[in-house]
C-alpha positions as CSV (number, residue, x, y, z in Angstrom):
1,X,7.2,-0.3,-17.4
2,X,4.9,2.2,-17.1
3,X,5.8,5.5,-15.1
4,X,4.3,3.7,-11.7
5,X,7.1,1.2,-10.6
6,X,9.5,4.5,-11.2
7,X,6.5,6.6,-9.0
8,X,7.0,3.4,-6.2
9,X,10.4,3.5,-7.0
10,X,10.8,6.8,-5.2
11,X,9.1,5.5,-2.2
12,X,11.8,4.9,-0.1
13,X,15.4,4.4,2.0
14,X,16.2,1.9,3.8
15,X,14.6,1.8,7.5
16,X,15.1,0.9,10.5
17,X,12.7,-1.9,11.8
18,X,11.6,-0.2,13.9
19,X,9.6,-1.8,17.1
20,X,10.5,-5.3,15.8
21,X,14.3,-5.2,15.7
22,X,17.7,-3.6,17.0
23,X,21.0,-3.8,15.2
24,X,24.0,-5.3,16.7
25,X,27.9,-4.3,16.1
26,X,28.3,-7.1,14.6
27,X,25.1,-6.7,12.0
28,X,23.0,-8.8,13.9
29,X,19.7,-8.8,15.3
30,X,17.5,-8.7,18.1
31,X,13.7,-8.3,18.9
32,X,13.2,-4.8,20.7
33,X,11.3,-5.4,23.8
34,X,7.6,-3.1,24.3
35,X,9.1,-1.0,26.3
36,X,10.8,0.3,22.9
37,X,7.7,1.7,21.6
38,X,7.1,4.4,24.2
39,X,8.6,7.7,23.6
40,X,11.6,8.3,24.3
41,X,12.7,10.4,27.4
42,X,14.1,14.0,27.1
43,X,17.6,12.8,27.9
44,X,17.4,10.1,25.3
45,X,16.3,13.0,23.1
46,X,18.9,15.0,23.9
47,X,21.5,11.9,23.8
48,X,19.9,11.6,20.3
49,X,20.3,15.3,19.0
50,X,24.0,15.2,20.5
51,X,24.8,12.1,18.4
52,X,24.1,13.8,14.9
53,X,27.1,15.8,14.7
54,X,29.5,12.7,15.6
55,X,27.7,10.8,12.8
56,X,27.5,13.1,10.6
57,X,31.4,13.9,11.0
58,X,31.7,9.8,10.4
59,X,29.4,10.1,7.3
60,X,31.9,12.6,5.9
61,X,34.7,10.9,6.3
62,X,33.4,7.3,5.1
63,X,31.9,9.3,2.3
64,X,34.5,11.9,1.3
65,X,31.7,14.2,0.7
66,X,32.5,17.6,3.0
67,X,30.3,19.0,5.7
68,X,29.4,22.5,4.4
69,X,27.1,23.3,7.4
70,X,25.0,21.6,10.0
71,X,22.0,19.6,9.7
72,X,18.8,20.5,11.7
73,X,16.8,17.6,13.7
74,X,13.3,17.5,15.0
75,X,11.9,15.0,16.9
76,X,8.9,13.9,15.8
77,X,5.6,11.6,16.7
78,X,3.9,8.7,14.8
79,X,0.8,11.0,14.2
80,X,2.9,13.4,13.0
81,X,5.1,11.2,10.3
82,X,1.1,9.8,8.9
83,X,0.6,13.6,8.5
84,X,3.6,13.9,6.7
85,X,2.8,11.1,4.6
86,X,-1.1,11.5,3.6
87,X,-0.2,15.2,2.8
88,X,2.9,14.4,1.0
89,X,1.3,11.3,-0.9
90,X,-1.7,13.7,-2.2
91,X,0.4,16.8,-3.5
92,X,3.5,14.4,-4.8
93,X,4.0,14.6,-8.5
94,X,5.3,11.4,-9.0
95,X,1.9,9.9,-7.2
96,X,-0.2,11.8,-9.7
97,X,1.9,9.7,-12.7
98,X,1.1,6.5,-10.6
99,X,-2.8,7.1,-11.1
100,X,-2.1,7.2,-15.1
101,X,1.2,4.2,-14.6
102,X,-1.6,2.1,-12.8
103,X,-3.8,1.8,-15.3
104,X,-0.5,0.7,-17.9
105,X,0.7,-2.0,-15.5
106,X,-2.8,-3.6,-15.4
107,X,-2.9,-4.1,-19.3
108,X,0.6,-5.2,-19.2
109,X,-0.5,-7.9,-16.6
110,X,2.1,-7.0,-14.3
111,X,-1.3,-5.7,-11.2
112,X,-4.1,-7.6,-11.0
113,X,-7.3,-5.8,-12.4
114,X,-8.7,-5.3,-9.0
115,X,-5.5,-4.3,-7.1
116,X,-5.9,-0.5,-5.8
117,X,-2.4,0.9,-5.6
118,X,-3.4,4.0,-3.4
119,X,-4.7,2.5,-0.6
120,X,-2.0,0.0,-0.4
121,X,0.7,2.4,-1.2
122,X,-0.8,4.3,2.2
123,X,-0.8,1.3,4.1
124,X,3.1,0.0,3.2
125,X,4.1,3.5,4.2
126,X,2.6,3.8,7.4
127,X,4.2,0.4,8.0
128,X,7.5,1.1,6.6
129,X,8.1,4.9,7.6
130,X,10.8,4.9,10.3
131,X,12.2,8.6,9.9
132,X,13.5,10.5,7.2
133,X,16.0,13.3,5.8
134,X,13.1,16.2,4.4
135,X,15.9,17.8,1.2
136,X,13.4,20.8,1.2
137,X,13.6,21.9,4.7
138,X,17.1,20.8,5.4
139,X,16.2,18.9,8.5
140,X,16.6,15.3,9.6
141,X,13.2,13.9,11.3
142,X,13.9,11.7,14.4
143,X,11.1,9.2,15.5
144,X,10.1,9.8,19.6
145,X,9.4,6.4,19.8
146,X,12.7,4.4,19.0
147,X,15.9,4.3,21.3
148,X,18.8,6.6,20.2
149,X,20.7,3.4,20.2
150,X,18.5,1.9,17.5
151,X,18.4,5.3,15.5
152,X,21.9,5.9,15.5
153,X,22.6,3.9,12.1
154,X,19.4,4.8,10.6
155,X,20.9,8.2,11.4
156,X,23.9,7.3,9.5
157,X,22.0,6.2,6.2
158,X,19.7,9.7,6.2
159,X,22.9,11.8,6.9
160,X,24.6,10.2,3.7
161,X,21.2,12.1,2.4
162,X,21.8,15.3,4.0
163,X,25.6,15.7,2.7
164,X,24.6,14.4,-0.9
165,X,21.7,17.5,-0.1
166,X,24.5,19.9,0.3
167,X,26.9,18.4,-2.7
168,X,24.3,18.2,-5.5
169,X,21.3,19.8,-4.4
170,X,19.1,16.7,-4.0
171,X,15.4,18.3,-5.3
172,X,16.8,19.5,-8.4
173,X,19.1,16.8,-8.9
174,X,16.3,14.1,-8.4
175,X,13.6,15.2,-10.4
176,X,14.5,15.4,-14.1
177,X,12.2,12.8,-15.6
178,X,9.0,14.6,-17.7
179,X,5.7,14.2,-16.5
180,X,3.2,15.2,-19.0
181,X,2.0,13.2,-21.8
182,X,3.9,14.1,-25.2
183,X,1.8,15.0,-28.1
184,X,4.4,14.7,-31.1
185,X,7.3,12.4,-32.2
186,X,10.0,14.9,-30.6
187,X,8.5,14.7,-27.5
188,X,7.8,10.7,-27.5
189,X,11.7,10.2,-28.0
190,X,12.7,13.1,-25.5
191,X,10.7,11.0,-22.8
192,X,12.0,7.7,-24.3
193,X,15.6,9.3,-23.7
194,X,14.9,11.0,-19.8
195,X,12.4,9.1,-18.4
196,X,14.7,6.6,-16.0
197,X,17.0,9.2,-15.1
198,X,15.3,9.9,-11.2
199,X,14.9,6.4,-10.9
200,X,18.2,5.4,-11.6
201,X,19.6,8.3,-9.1
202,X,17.6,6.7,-6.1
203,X,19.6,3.5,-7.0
204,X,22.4,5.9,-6.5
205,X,21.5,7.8,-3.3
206,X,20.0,4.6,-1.7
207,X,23.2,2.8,-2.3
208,X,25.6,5.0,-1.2
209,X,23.2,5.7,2.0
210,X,23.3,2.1,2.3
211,X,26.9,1.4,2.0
212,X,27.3,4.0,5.2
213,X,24.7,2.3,7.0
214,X,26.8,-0.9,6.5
215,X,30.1,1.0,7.3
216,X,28.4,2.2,10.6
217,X,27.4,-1.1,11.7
218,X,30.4,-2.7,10.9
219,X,32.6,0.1,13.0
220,X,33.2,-2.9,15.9
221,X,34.9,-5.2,13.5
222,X,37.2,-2.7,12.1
223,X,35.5,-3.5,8.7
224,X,34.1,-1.7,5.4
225,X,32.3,-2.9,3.2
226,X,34.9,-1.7,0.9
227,X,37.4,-3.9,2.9
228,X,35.1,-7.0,2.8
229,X,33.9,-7.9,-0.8
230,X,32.7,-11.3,0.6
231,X,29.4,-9.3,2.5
232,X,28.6,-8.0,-0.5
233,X,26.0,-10.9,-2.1
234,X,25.2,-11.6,1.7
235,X,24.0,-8.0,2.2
236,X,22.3,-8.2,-1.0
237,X,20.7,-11.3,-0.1
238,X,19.5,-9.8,3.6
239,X,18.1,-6.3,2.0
240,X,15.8,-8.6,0.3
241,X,14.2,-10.5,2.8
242,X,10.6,-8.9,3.5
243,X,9.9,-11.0,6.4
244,X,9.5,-8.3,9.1
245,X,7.1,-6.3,6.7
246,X,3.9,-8.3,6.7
247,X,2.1,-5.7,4.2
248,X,5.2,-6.1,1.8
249,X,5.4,-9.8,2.0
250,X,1.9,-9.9,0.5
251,X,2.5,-7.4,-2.4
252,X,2.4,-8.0,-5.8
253,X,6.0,-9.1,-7.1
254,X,6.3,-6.0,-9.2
255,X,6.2,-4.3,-6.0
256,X,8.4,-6.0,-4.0
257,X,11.3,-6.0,-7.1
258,X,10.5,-2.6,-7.7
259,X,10.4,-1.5,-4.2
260,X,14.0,-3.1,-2.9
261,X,15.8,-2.2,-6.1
262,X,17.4,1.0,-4.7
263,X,18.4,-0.9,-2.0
264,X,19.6,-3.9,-2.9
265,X,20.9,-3.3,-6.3
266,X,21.6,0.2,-5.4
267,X,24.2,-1.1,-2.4
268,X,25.6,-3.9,-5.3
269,X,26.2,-1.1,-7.6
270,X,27.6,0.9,-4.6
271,X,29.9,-1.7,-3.5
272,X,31.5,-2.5,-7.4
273,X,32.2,1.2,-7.6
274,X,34.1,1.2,-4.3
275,X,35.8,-1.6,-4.5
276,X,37.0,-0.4,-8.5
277,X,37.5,3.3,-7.9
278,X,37.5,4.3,-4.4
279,X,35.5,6.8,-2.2
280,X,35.9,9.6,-4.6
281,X,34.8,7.5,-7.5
282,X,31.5,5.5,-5.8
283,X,30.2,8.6,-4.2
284,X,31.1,12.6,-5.2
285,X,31.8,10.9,-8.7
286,X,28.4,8.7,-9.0
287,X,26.5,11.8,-8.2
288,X,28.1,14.2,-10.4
289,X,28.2,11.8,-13.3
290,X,25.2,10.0,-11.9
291,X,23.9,6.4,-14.2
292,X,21.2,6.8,-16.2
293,X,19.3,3.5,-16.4
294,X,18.8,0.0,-14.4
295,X,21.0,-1.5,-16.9
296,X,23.7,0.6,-15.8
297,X,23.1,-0.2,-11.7
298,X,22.2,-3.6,-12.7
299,X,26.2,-3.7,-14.7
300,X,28.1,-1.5,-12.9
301,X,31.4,-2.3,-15.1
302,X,28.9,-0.9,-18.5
303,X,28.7,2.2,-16.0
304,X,32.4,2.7,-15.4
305,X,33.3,1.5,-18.6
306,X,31.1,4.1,-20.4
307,X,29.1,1.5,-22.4
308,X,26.1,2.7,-24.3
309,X,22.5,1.8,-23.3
310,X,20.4,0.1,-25.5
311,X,17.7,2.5,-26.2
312,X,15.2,2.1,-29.4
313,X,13.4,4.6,-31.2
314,X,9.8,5.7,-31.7
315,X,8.1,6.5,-35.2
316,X,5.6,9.6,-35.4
317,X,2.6,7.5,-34.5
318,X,0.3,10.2,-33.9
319,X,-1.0,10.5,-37.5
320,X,-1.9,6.8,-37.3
321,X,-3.3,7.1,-34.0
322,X,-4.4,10.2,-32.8
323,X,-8.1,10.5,-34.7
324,X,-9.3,8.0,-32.4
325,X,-6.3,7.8,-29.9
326,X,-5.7,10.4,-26.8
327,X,-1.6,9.6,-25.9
328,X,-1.4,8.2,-22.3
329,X,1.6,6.7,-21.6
330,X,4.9,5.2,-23.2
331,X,8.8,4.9,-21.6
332,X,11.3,2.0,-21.9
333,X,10.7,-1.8,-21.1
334,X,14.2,-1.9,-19.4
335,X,16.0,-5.3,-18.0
336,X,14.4,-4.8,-14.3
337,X,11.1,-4.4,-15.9
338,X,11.8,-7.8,-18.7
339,X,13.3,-9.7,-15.3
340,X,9.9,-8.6,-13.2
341,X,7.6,-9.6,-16.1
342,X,9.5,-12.9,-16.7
343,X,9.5,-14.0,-13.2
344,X,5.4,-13.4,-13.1
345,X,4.5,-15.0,-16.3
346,X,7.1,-17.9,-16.1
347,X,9.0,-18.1,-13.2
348,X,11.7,-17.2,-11.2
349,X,14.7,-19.2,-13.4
350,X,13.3,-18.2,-16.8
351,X,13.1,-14.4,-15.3
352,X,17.1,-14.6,-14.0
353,X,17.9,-16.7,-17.6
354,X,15.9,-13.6,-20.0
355,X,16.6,-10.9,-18.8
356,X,20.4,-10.6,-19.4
357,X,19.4,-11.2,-23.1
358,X,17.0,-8.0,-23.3
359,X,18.6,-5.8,-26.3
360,X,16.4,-2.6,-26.1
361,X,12.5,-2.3,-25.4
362,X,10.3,0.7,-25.8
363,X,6.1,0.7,-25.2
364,X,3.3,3.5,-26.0
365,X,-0.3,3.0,-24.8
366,X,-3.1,5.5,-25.7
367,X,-6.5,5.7,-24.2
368,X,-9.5,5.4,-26.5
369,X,-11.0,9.0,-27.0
370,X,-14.6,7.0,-26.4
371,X,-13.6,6.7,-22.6
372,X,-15.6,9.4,-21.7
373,X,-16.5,8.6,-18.0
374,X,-14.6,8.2,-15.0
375,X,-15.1,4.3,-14.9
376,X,-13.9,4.1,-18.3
377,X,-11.3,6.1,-18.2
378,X,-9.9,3.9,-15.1
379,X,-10.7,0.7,-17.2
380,X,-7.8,-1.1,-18.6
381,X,-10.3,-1.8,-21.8
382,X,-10.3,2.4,-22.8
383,X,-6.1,1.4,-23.1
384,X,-4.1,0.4,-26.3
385,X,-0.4,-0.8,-25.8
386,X,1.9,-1.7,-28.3
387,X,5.4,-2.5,-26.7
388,X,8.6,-3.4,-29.1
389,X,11.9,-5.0,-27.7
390,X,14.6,-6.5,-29.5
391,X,16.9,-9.3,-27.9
392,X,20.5,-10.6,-27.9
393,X,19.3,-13.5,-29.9
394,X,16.6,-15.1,-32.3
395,X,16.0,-18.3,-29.3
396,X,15.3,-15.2,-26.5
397,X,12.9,-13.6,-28.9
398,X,10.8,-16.7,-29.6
399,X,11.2,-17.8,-25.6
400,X,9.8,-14.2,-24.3
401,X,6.7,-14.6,-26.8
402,X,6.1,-18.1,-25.6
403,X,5.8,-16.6,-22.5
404,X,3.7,-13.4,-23.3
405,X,1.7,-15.3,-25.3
406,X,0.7,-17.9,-22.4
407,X,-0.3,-14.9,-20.2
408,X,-3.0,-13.5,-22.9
409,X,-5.5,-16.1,-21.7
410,X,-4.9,-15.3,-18.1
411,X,-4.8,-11.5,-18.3
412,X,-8.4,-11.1,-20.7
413,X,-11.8,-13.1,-21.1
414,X,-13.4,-14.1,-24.2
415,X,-10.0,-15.4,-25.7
416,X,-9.9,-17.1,-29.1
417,X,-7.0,-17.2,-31.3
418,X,-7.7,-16.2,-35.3
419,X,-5.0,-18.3,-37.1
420,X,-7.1,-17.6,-40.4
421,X,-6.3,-13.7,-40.1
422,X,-2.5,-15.0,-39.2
423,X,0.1,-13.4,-41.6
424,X,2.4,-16.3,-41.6
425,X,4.3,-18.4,-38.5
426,X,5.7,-15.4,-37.0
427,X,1.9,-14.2,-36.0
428,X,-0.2,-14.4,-33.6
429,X,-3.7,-13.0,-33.3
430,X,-6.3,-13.0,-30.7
431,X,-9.9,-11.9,-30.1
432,X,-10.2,-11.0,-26.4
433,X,-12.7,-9.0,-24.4
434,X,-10.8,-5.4,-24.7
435,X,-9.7,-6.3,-28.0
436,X,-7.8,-7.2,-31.0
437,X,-4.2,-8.6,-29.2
438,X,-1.6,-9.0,-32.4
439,X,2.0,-10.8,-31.2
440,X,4.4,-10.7,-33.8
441,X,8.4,-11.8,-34.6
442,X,10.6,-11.0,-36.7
443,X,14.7,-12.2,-36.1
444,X,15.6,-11.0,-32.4
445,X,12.4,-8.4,-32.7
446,X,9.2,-8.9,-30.6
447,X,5.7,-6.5,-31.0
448,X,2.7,-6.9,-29.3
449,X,0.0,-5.0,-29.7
450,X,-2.8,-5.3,-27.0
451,X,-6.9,-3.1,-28.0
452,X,-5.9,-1.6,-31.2
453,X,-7.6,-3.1,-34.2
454,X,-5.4,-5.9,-36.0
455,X,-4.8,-4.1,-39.0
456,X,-3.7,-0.8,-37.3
457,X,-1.7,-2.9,-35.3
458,X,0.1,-3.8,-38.5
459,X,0.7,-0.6,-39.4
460,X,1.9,0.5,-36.0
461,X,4.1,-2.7,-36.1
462,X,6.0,-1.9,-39.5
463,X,6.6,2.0,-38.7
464,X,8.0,1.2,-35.1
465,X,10.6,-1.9,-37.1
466,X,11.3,0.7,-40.2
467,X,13.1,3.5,-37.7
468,X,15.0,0.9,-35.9
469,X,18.8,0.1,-37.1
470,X,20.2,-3.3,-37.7
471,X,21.1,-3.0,-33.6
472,X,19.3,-1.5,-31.4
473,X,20.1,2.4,-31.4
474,X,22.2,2.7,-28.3
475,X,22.5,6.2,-26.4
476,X,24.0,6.7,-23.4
477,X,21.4,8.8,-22.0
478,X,18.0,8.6,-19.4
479,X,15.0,6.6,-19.7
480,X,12.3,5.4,-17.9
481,X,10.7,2.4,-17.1
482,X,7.5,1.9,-15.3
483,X,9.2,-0.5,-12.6
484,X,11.7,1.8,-11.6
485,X,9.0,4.7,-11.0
486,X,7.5,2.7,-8.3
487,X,10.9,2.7,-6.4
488,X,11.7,6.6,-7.3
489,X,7.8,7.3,-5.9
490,X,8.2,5.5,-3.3
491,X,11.5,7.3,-2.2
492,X,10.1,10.5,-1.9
493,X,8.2,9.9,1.2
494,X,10.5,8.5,3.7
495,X,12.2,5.6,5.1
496,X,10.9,1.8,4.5
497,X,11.8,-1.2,6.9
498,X,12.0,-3.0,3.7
499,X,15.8,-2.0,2.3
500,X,17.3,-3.9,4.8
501,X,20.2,-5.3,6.1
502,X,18.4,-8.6,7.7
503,X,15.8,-7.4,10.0
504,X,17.7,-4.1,10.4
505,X,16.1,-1.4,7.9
506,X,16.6,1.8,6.3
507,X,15.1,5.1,5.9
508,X,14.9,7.8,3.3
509,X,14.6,11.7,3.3
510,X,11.6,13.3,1.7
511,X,13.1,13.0,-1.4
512,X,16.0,10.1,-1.3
């Protein structure tokens, strides 16, 4: 989906819960009396700056990844981690796609037209934020207001950050996605072919941060989760429960999928690796030859065994378009994004049955060069979307439109359908409020165009089917998809309570 639920995607690590929780030895949980929220005393600070190097020493040998120097701590307040955020949210690049991504996720259906991401976004991080590894100054931020007895573990996630800093070079290595709206068919296909890339690596980072965290906490029991396969869907299960976060609880779903994904899926992914090739294999080796889609986290065994991502093609649109037509937006409709979708439009079962059968799925959307005011601009109606994904099977394709088509009612006003302009059974044609909406089928191929006129939507339609191959073009390489910015977003700020282990959470660095 659109470049925003990657821009979320970077939002976070898992945190802490802080001043709700502690966890136990044995991975359990308790509330943390008041008390816990004042600051901490300058021998718990010192306790807590003497524990980094013993946990960091344990990182590196449940990791494999070497110490090559030290890691600097600061201890820091709760005025100064909102600081770090507003400032860090306002000069982000990956925020600056979520204003555009916004707009793409609306149209698709997946926000409600009057949800404001920003504000929200600000609120779910001054909720979540419970410290953080900062990968461009080197230095692990403490919180002054938690016990060094409740940090310690959170400590053991965000210096899994800190050696994967010094192994890889986590700034550079994070940030390869492109940013810019392409003007020409090379560029359309380079973005179509890099855009999931960072999102996919904070899968990677998280999980392996995660898996640590786990390790840490299971140090009393003699156990890894390595050791003890049987955790695995448990832990998966408990990093998904959002009832400690009472802002996340109430977001929309593609937030909350997009949001955990590193964590959850991230530790899944994590845990096949290490239970299939080792240390060496789940953690140097995952971020040297990182994966390069959700497909690939989602299937760990298509990662190790080298399987090829289905990845379509796009024409040249821009002649077609571009009189009229500014380009906006466009990326991969990946499985995360088809489960996400699903799940809103028609529930939970038919989301978990679909989206295994997802075969390949790219959308563009462009912005009507007539939007020439800020409120039109920042109105889903000055947005065209096509979006083309092919499926495992001809029954998939026709239950997916069944269930798009149900949500075009819901998602527009003024909805009639125009079976007299219908070219055949396979279409579908609408007049709606912002448009012309043209749903089409073909075999295991679905189209939908959404705001461009019915007969360029044709036209759009047949070039986008003519470039495809009897399969669905499959390259190995990196995509994006607008869930999965959300969650790489998202992880560039800090820590969130939400990637949790139960109520236990996690935290991120400023990047990962």
């Amino acid at each position: 989906m659109p470049k925003m639920a990657a821009a979320v995607l970077w939002m976070t690590t898992c945190a802490f819960c802080v001043g709700q929780t502690a966890t136990q030895g044995t991975g359990t949980t308790q509330k943390l009396p008041a008390a816990a929220q004042a600051p901490m005393t300058k021998e718990q600070a010192k306790e807590l700056f003497r524990s980094v190097d013993e946990i960091l020493n344990f990182v590196s040998s449940d990791t494999k990844l070497p110490i090559e120097h030290s890691v600097k701590r600061k201890l820091i307040s709760r005025d100064e981690v909102n600081r770090y955020l507003t400032q860090k949210f306002d000069e982000d690049e990956s925020t600056k796609r979520m204003a555009r991504s916004e707009i793409v996720l609306k149209k698709f259906g997946l926000l409600d037209r009057d949800f404001h991401l920003r504000p929200f976004l600000l609120s779910l991080l001054t909720e979540q934020i419970a410290g953080f590894y900062d990968n461009k100054t080197k230095t692990v931020n403490l919180l002054d207001w938690i016990p060094p007895d409740e940090q310690k573990p959170v400590l053991a996630h965000e210096l899994t950050h800190a050696l994967q800093d010094q192994h890889v070079g986590l700034t550079k290595w994070s940030e390869v996605s492109l940013n810019d709206p392409s003007h020409t068919v090379q560029e359309d296909n380079r973005h179509v072919q890099l855009d999931e890339v960072d999102t996919a690596r904070t899968a990677v980072a998280e999980g392996q941060a995660m898996a640590v965290f786990v390790d840490y906490s299971l140090r009393p029991l003699g156990k890894t989760i390595a050791d003890a396969p049987e955790l695995a869907e448990k832990l998966k299960d408990s990093v998904s429960d959002m009832s400690g976060s009472p802002v996340l609880e109430r977001a929309p779903l593609l937030l909350q999928k997009s949001l955990l994904f590193p964590y959850d899926e991230g530790l899944g992914f994590e845990q096949a690796l290490l239970v299939k090739g080792g240390k060496e294999v789940a953690f140097a080796g995952a971020l040297e030859n990182p994966p390069s889609s959700s497909f690939e986290i989602m299937h760990p065994e298509a990662y190790m065994k080298h399987t090829p991502v289905p990845v379509l093609r796009l024409p040249d649109l821009h002649p077609m378009i571009d009189a009229d037509y500014t380009p906006y937006d466009l990326g991969v409709m990946g499985e995360l994004d088809v489960r996400i979708l699903t799940e809103l439009f028609g529930g939970r079962e038919m989301g978990e049955a679909l989206a295994p059968e997802w075969n390949g799925g790219v959308y563009y959307a462009a912005q009507r060069k007539s939007a020439t005011t800020p409120a039109a601009k920042e109105s889903t109606a000055s947005i065209s979307l096509l979006y083309y994904s092919r499926w495992k099977n001809e029954d998939s394709a026709r239950s997916f439109l069944r269930i798009y088509a149900a949500e075009i009612p819901r998602k527009y006003s003024g909805v009639s359908r125009r079976k007299q302009d219908e070219l055949g059974d396979g279409e579908q044609v609408y007049t709606t409020n912002e448009g012309d909406v043209l749903l089409s089928i073909s075999r295991s191929g679905v189209f939908v165009s959404e705001g461009f006129p019915l007969e360029l939507a044709r036209r759009l339609r047949d070039s986008i089917a003519s470039v495809q191959a009897s399969g669905p073009v499959r390259v190995a390489g990196k995509y994006h998809e607008p869930a999965l910015d959300l969650a790489h977003t998202m992880g560039a700020f800090g820590m969130m309570k939400a990637g949790c282990v139960r109520e236990s959470r996690y935290t991120s660095e400023g990047r990962h």
